[in-house]
C-alpha positions in Angstrom: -6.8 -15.2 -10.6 -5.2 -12.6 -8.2 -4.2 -14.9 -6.1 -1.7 -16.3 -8.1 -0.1 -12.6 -8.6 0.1 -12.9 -5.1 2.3 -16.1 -4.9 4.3 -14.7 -7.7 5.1 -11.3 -5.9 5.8 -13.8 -2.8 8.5 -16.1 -4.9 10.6 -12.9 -6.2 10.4 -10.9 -2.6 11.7 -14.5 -1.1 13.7 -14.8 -4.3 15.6 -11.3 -3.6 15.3 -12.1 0.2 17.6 -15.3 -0.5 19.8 -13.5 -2.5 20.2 -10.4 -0.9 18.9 -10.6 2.7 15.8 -8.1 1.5 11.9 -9.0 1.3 9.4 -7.4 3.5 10.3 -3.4 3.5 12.2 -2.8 0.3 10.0 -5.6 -1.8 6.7 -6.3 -0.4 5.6 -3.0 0.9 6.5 -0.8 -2.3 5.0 -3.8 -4.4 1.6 -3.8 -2.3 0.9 0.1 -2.4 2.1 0.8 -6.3 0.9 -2.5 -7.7 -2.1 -3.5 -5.6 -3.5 -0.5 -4.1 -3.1 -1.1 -0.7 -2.8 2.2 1.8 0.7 2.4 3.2 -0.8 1.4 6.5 -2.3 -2.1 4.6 0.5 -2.6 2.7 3.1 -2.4 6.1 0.1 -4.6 7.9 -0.1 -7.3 5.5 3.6 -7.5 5.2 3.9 -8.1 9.0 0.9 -10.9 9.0 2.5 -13.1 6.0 5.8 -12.8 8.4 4.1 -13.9 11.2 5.7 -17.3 11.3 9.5 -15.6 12.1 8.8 -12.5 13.1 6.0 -9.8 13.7 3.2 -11.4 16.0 2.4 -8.8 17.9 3.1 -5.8 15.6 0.9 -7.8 13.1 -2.2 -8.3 15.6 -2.1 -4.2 16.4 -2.4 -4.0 12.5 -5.2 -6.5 12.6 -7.1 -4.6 15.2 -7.3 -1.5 13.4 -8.3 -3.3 10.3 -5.1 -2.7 8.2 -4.0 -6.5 7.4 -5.6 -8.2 4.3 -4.8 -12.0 5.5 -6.1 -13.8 2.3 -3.5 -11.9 0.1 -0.8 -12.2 3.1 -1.1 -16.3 3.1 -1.0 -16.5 -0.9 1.8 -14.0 -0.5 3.6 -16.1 2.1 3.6 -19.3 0.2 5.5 -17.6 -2.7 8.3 -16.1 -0.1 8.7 -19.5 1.3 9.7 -20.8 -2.0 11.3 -18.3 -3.4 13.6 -17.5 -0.3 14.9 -20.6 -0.8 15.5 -20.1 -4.2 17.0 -17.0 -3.6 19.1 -18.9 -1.3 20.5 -21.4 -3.6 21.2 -19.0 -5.7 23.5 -16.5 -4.1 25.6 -18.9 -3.2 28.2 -19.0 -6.2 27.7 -15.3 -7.0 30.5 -12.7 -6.2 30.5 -10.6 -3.6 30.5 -7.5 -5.1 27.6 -8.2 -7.6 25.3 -8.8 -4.7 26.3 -5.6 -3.0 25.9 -3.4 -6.1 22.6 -5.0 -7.2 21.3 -4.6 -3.7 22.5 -0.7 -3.7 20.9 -0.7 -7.5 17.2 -2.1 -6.3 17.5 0.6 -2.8 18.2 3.5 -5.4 15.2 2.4 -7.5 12.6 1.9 -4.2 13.9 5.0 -2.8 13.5 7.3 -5.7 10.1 5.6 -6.8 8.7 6.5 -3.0 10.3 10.1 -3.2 8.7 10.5 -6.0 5.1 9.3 -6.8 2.9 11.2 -5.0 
């Protein structure tokens, strides 16, 4: 059931949103293209519809429009951030400082080159 790959990839982008103040760009969209398939245009789309809530309405709707948001896979999606944002939350809290910064450096080093480098 895909739909429960999308609730997963939800909790750890909410999960590393919590704990690093990342989701959407650095986790969702790499996640959506690489492991799903989705176009680049799809992938950013569907990321802005599951943010809808906080941010992204009307971005999201232009997406929409031009038939570049897959809604079913951005609600499943959502639920997972919701939870795992606030996991991510919780966590974070009694880690050190410099462990965060230097993981969050680590994960942009890996999304970076992976992008520079896959055709």
């Amino acid at each position: 059931m895909v739909q429960i790959l999308y609730v997963i990839l939800g909790v750890f982008a909410g999960l590393l949103s919590g704990l690093l103040g990342i989701g959407g760009g650095l986790v969702l969209i790499p996640a959506l293209v690489f492991i799903f398939g989705l176009t680049q245009l799809q992938a950013q789309g569907t990321t802005l519809a599951l943010m809808v809530p906080p941010i992204g309405l009307l971005a999201a709707i232009r997406y929409y429009q031009s038939g570049n948001v897959k809604l079913g896979m951005a609600g499943f999606i959502c639920l997972g951030f919701f939870v795992g944002g606030l996991l991510g939350a919780n966590l974070v809290q009694n880690l050190p400082e410099v462990l965060i910064r230097k993981t969050f450096a680590v994960f942009l080093l890996f999304v970076s080159l992976r992008m520079l480098l896959t055709k």
